[in-house]
N, C-alpha and C positions, 0 to 999 in steps of 0.2 A: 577414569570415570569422567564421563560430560558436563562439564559445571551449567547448571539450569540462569537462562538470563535471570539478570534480576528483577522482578516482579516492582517493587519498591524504587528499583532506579526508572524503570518505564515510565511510573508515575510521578520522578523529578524530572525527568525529559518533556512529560507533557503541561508541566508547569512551566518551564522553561521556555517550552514551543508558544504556549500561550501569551505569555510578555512579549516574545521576540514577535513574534507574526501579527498578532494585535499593534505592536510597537510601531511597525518597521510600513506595514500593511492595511489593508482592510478587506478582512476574510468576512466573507458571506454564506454562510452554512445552513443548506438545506436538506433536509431529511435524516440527519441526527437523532431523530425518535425513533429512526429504521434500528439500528444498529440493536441489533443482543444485549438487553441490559446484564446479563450474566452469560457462561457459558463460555467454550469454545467460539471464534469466527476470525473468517479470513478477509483483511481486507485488500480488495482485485482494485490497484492503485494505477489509473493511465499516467504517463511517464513521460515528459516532454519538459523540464527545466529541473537544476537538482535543488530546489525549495520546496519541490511537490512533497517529499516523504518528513520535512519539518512540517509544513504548512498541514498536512492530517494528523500527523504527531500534535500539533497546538489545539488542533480544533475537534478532534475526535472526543468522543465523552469518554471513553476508556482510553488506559495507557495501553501503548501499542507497543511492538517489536518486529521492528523493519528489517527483513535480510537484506544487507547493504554490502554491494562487492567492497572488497577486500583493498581495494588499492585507497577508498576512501579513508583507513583506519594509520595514517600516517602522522608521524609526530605528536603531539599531546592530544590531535582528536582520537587516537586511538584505545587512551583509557577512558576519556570523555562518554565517545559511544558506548563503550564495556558497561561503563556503569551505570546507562542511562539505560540499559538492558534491547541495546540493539544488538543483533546477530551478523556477525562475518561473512562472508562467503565465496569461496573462490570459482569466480563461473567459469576457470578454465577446465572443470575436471569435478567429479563425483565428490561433492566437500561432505564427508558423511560427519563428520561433528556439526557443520552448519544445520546438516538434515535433524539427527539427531535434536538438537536443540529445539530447532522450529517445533518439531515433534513435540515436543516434550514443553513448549509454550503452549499448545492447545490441548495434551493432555492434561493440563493444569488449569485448564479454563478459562486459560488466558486469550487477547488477539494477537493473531501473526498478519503484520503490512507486507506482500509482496505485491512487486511491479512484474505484472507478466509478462508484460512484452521486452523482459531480460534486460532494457537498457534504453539509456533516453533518446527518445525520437519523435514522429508525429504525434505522439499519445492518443492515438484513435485507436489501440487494440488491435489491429489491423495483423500483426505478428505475435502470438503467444507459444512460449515455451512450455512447455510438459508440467514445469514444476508445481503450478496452483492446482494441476488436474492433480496430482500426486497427494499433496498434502490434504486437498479436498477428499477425495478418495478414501485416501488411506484412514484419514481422522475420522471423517461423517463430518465433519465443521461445517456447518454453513457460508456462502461467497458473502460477502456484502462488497456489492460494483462500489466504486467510488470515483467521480468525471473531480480532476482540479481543473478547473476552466481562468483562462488570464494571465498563466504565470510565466506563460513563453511570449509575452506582448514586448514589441521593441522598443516602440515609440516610447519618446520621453525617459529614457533610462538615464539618471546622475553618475549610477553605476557601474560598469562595464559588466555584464554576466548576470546582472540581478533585475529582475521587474521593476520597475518605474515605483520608486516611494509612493507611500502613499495612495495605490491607485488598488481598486477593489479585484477581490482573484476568491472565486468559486468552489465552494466546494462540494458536492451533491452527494449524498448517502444515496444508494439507493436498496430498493427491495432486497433481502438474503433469501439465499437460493440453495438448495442441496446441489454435486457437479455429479455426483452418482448414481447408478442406475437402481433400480427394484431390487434387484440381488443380491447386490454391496458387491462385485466383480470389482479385481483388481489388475487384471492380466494386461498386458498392453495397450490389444483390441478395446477394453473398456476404458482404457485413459484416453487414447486415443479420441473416442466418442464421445469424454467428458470433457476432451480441451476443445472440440466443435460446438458443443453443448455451452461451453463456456464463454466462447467469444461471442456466440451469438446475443449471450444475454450481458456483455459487458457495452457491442457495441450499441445493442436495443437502448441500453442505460445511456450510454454517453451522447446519443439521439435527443434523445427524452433530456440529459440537463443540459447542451446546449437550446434547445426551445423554451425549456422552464426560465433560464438566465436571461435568453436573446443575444445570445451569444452563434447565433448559427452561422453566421459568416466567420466562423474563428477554425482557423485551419490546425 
């Protein structure tokens, strides 16, 4: 049997994230009133520095559960995230306990953080994987896009690898979206149409909060 993330660690993670990222940073959080005060939602996370899935874990009003590959969960972070009720996931290969669980965060009316563009890079959306079409699909959960803007900025870094202390990094909720059709189809051809469906409205969003920030020259 699949043991269900913990609900309870999520929300010491996001007390956790809140010190740290507040601490270390200065997150600017806009459209936070978007988000599903209750309920199932997926949050669709662009993916360009790996502080981005802390940095929505600190600042989201709900506790969240990030599917985070697998090679991250090493040495003492690996009971750490357990219990902070983050999800495993080996992207080499059909992880059906990862699935499973994800699953079973949103049938519990919890949120599941996935990064759909599978791994860190431009964070413009620009490549998505099947899997948010999947879980969208499959659950009925609502998207909520989410743009971190700032946190892959060089300049000024004391740190090797980390954003500039001190320096502000964005984060925009935006509108939740159904990725499914009229019918509820599940079949390929409908995922298919709900991962085109999907990017279009991730990259519409991350449009819209680089102009809302003035961030538009930020690659």
């Amino acid at each position: 049997m699949t043991q269900a993330p913990s609900e309870r660690g999520a929300e010491v993670g996001r007390r956790i994230g809140v010190s740290l990222m507040h601490g270390l940073w200065k997150p600017r959080v806009l459209g936070a009133w978007k988000v599903p005060a209750t309920g199932p939602a997926i949050f669709a996370v662009n993916h360009s520095h790996n502080i981005d899935g802390p940095m929505v874990m600190g600042v989201a009003p709900r506790p969240t559960h990030f599917l985070i590959k697998k090679e991250a969960f090493v040495g003492p972070l690996n009971p750490f995230l357990t219990g902070i009720g983050q999800l495993k996931v080996d992207r080499t290969s059909a992880d059906r306990t990862a699935v499973t669980q994800a699953l079973g965060v949103l049938e519990n009316g919890g949120v599941l953080g996935i990064f759909p563009e599978g791994t860190r890079g431009e964070g413009d959306f620009a490549s998505l994987r099947a899997g948010l079409a999947y879980f969208a699909v499959r659950s009925g959960a609502p998207i909520v896009p989410v743009a971190v803007l700032g946190s892959a900025e060089r300049r000024g870094r004391l740190i090797k690898g980390l954003p500039p202390l001190r320096s502000r990094i964005d984060v925009v909720f935006g509108d939740p979206f159904k990725a499914g059709d009229e019918n509820g189809r599940r079949t390929r051809k409908a995922l298919d149409e709900a991962t085109v469906r999907i990017q279009g409205r991730l990259t519409e969003h991350l449009e819209n909060a680089r102009r809302l920030t003035g961030r538009e020259s930020d690659t």
